[in-house]
N, C-alpha and C positions, 0 to 999 in steps of 0.2 A: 397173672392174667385176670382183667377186672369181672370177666362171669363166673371163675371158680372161686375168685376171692374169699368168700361167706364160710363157702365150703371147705377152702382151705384152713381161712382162721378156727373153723370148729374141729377140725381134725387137727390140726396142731395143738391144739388147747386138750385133748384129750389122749395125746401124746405125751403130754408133757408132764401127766400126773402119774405115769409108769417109769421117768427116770428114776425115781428114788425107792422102786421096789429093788432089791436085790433078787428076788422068788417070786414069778406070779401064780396065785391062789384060783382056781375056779372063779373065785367069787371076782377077782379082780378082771379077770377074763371075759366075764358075762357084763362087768359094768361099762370095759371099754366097747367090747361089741354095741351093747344097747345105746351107747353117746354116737356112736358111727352110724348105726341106724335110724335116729334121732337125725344125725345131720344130713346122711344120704336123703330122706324124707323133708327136711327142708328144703333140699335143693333141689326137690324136685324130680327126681331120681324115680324109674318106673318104680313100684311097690315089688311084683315079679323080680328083679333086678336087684334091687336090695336082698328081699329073704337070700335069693343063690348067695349070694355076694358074702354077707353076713355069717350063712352057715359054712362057707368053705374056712372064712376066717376064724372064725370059735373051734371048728375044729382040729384046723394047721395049731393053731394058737395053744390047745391043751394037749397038742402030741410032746413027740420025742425032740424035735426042732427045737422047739423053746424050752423045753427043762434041761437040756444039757446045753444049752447057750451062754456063753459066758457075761454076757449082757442079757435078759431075758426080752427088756422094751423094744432094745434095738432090732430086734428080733420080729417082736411084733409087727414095728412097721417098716419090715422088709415083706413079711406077709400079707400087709394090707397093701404097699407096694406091688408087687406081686399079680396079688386079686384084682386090682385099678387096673393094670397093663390089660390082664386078660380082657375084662368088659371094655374094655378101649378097642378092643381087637387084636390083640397080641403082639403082630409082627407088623411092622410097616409097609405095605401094597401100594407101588409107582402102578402109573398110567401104562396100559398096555397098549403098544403101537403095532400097527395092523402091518403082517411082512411084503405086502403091496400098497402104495399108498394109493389113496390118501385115507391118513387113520380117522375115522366121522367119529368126533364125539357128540352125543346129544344131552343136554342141560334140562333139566326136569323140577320142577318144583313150583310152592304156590308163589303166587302176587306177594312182591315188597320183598320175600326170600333173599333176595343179592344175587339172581343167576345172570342178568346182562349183566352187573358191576364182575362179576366173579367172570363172567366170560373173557371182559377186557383184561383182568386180571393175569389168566390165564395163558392168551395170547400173546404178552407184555412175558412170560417165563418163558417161553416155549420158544420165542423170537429171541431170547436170551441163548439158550440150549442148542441155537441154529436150526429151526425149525423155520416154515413161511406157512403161519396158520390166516386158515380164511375163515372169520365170522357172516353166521348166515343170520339174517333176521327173518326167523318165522313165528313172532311172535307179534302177532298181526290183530291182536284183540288190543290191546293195554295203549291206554292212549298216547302216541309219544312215543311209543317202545324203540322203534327203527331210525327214528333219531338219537335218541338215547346209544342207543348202539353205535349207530353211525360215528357219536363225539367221540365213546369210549374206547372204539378203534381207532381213531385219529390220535389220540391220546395215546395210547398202546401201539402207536406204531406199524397198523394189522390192518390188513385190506379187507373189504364186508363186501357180502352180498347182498344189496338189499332193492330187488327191481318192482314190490308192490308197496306204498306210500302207508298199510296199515291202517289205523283205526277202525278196524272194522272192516276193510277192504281185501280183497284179496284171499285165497285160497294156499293157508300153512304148507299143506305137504307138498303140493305141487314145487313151491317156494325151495322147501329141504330138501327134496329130491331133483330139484335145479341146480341147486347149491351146490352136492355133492360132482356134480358133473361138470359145472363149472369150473370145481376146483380141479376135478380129474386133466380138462383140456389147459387151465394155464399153469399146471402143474405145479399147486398146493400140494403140502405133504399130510397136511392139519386141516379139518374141517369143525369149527365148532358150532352148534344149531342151538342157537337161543329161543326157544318153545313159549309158549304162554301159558302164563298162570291163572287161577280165581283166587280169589278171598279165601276158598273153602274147597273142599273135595268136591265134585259133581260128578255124573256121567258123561258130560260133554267134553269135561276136560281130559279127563281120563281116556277118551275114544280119541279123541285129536292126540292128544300122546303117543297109544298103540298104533293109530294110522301112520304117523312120522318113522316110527321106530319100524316099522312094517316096510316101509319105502325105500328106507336108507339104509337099515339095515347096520345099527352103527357098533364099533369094536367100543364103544364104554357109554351107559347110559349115568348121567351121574347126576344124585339128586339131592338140592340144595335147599338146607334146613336153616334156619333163623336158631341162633343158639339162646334166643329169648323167648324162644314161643311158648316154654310150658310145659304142663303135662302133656297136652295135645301132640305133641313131637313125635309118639311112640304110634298114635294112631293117623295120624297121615303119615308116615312112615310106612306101616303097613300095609295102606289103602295104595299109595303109589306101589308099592314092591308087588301086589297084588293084581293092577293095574297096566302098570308098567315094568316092573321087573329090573330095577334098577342094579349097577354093577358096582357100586362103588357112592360115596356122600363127602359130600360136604358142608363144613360146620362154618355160617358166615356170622360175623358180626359177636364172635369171642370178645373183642372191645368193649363191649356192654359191660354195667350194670348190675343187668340179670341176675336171678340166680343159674341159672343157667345148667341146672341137672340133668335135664330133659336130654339132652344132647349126649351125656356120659351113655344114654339106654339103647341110642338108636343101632349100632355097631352089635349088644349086645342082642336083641331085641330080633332085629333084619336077619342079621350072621352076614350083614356086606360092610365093607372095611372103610373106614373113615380114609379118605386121599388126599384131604388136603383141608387145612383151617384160614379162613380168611380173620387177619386180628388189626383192620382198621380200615379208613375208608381211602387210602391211596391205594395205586394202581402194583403197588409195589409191596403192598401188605399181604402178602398171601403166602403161606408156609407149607411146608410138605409134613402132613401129619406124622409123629413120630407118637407111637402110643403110651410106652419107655417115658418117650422124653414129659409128655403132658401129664402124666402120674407124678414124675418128679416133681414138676410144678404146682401141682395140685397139692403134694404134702409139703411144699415149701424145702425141697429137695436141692431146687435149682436146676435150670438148663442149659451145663458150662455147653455143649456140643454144640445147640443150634446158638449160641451167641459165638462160638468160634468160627462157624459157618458162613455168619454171616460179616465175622470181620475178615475172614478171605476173601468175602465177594466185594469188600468197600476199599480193601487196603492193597496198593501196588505193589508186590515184592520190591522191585527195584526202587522205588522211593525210599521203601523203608530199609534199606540197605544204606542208602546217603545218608539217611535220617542216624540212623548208628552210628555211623564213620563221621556224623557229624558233632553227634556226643561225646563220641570216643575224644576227638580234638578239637574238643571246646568252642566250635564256633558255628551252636547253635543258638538262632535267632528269633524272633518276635516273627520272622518272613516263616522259616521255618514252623514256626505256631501255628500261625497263621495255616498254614496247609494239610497240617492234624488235625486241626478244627474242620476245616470243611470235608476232611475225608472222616471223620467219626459224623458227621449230618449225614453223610449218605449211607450210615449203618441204620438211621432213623432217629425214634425217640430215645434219647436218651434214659427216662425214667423207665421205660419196656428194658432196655438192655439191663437197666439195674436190677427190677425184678426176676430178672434169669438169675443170680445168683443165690448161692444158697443160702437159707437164714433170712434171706428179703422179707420175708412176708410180718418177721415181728419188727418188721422196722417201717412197716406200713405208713404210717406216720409222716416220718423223713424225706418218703420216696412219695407222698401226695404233696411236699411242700416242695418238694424240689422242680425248679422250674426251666423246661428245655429252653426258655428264650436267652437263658444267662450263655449260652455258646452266641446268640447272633451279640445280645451287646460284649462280650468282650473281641468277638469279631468287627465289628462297630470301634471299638476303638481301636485298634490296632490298624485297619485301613484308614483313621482319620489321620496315621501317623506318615511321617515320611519317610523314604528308604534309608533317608541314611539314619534317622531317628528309630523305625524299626531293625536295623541292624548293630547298634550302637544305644542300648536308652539309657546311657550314661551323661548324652550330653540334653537328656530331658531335664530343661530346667523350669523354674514358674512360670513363665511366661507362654513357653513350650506346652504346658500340661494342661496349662488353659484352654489353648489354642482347641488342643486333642478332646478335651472334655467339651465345650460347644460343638467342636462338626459332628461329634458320634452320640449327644444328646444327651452326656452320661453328667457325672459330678467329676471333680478334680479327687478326692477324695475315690472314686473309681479306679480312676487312670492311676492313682497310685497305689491300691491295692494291688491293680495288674501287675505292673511294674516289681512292686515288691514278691510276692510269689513266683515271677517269670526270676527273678536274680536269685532268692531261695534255691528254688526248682534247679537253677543252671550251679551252685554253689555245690550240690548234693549231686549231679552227677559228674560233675569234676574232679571232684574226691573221689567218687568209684571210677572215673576212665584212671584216673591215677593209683588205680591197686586200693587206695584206702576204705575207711568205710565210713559210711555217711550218717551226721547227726541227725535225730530230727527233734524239734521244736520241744523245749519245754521236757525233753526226757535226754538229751548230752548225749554223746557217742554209743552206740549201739554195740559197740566191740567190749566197752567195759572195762574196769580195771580189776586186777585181782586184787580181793580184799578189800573193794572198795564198798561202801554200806549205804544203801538208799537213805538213811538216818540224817538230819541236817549235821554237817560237818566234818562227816564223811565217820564219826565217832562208831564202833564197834561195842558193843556189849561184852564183856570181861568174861570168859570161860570159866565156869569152877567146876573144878571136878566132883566126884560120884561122890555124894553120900550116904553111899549105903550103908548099913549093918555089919554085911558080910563082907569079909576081905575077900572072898575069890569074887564078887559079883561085882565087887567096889574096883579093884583090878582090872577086869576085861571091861566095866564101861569107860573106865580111863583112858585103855589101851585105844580104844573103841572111838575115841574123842579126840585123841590124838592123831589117829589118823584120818579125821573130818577133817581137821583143821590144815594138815599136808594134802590134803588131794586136790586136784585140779578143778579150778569153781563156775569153768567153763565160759561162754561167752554168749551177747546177747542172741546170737545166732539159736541159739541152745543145741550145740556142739563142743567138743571135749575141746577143752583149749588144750593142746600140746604143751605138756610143759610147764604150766603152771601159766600161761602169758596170758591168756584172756581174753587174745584178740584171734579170729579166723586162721585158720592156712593155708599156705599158699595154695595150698590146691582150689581151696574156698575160694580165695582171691580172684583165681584162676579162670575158675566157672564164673565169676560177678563180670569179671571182663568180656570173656568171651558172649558173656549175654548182651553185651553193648556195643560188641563189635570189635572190641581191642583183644584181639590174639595176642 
């Protein structure tokens, strides 16, 4: 995530100087604390919020936890793991729906924040969830605002309320407590109220807030913080919670930048729980905070859960059922490609899904050069192909590749890289629907042979025995050698080859099938 980034590269990097302790020392203890505190303070992270944070870790860190650990590092930063969850807010808090409808949420926060984006956002989930949420426009200051709403609920699918034209016009509460009653009589189950913001704290705004919530009376006030604003994050934080009395926040525009610390303090800070993180400007970027899971992220952890998550919401069971039985029996296509590409676009960016894994963050690099347009052109080429050419690209010949390389805009050289990795690709899971095991490129058969030596020529280095001094010592390292060279050398699997064979078991076998479909 590009606003913890900073934060995460300096926590890793000071991570990574406690692998090669076997024992950590006081002294080693005090050095990683003060680089954590160092980087918490650059990222902007309240001062308040650090010290806690800090001293719970120095001293989980010099108990009993870490001296009988059998790892002592690893240890560490499950602690500072740990410590992150807590300041995050601990446990994950869903939206609470009111046991008569309609549940009124009201959106709270200043100018530029993301609370109309974040409303459409919202509405666009909740219409996913079988809800029929009604956005209200009472934000009736901000130029444009009830337009801006008005697109973002068309976009989102969500019907609005919006019967005063704004800029200046019109009377907010009246507006939100219309709303509500609106939705009451065409029976909305969702009321969301989009409020207006300043630049700044004031009293005006602050009173137009308490009058709305006063009206309506709503089951979740939720209020919507910029995860770039700064230090200042901790103090409108509190002026609104003081204010307004917020029930719950949300963290927009994680996508950033930023350093983005500011945001880690507010949960801590308030004692109200972060609901939800918006991490880009689609209407479909919006996540259900997990606090757990955003710690893992932060120390480059990885977040296998919400990318599993999210390829349940993108991928059809029963597609991907065909999709096996189509590997299983070989006769899968370029058509077929063709439809795992456009179902991995609706998981999103691809370069986000790669930073969910774990170990992303030192490969930083790789994953800024890596570039999501590469799924639309080899999608590009493959629609410039014909059915019977994508079902068959064997009888792509020169002429053919031309052809394909002009309508999709690409090179000839393109079209046959394709081509080459799709026959690779289909080469490699032929051999597994077939029980065998698959080569890959440049490293020969993964099952191995026994006895066989990475060495050019497959040549072995000559065994000599012990030349010790002592005959008993000289004796049992013989013995001792002797039976290295009988034991089983296992397989590339790194599993006991049976037998001395080198290659999987059937039971091995067994599992690699059954993962593709072939019982």
């Amino acid at each position: 995530m590009a606003t913890f980034g900073t934060l995460s590269d300096r926590l890793t990097e000071t991570f990574k100087n406690l692998r090669t302790k076997g024992k950590l020392t006081p002294a080693d203890v005090d050095g990683t604390v003060r680089e954590i505190r160092r980087a918490l303070l650059d990222a902007d992270v309240a001062l308040v919020v650090v010290k806690d944070f800090t001293a719970k870790v120095r001293e989980r860190a010099l108990g009993d936890e870490v001296n009988r650990a059998l790892n002592p590092a690893q240890q560490v930063v499950q602690i500072v793991n740990e410590e992150l969850v807590a300041i995050l807010g601990g446990e994950q808090r869903r939206l609470q729906f009111a046991k008569t409808a309609p549940t009124v949420i009201m959106l709270a926060g200043l100018q530029g924040s993301g609370k109309t984006t974040f409303a459409g956002k919202l509405a666009k989930q909740l219409e996913k969830d079988g809800h029929t949420p009604l956005l209200v426009a009472a934000d009736l200051q901000r130029p444009n605002a009830v337009n801006q709403l008005q697109v973002v609920a068309q976009q989102a699918g969500a019907a609005v309320y919006a019967p005063q034209p704004g800029n200046g016009v019109g009377n907010p509460v009246q507006v939100a407590r219309d709303g509500v009653e609106t939705a009451r009589r065409q029976q909305h189950d969702v009321v969301i109220i989009d409020t207006a913001g300043r630049l700044g704290v004031d009293a005006e705004l602050m009173k137009q807030a308490a009058d709305i919530r006063r009206a309506t009376d709503p089951d979740e006030v939720l209020f919507v913080i910029d995860a770039m604003i700064g230090q200042d994050a901790v103090n409108t934080a509190k002026a609104f919670q003081d204010g307004v009395d917020f029930t719950g926040v949300v963290l927009s525009k994680l996508d950033g930048d930023a350093r983005g610390g500011a945001a880690l303090s507010v949960a801590s800070v308030t004692g109200r729980p972060i609901i939800y993180a918006s991490t880009g400007e689609g209407l479909d970027d919006l996540e259900a905070f997990h606090p757990d899971r955003m710690a893992s992220r932060i120390l480059d952890l990885g977040d296998i859960l919400t990318l599993i998550e999210q390829a349940q919401e993108a991928f059809d069971e029963e597609e991907a059922r065909k999709v096996a039985e189509k590997l299983a029996t070989e006769t899968f296509t370029l058509e077929d490609f063709l439809d795992q590409l456009q179902q991995m676009k609706k998981m999103g960016s691809m370069k986000k899904m790669l930073g969910m894994l774990p170990g992303m963050g030192q490969m930083k690099q790789q994953l800024e050069n890596f570039d999501d347009r590469e799924i639309d052109r080899t999608e590009a080429i493959i629609r410039s192909m014909t059915p019977v050419e994508r079902r068959n690209p064997k009888v792509l010949n020169g002429s053919r590749r031309l052809r394909i390389a002009r309508g999709s805009g690409m090179t000839v050289t393109d079209v046959n890289q394709l081509v080459q990795r799709f026959e690779q690709a289909a080469k490699m899971m032929k051999t597994v629907a077939r029980g065998g095991v698959p080569s890959m490129p440049g490293m020969g058969s993964l099952g191995g042979k026994p006895g066989a030596s990475s060495k050019r020529g497959g040549k072995q280095k000559k065994s000599t025995g012990s030349r010790s001094g002592n005959p008993a010592k000289r004796a049992a390292e013989n013995s001792g050698l002797a039976a290295a060279q009988t034991a089983p050398t296992g397989s590339g699997f790194g599993l006991g080859a049976g037998g001395g064979s080198g290659q999987p078991s059937e039971a091995d076998l067994a599992e690699i099938q059954k993962l593709f479909g072939k019982g």
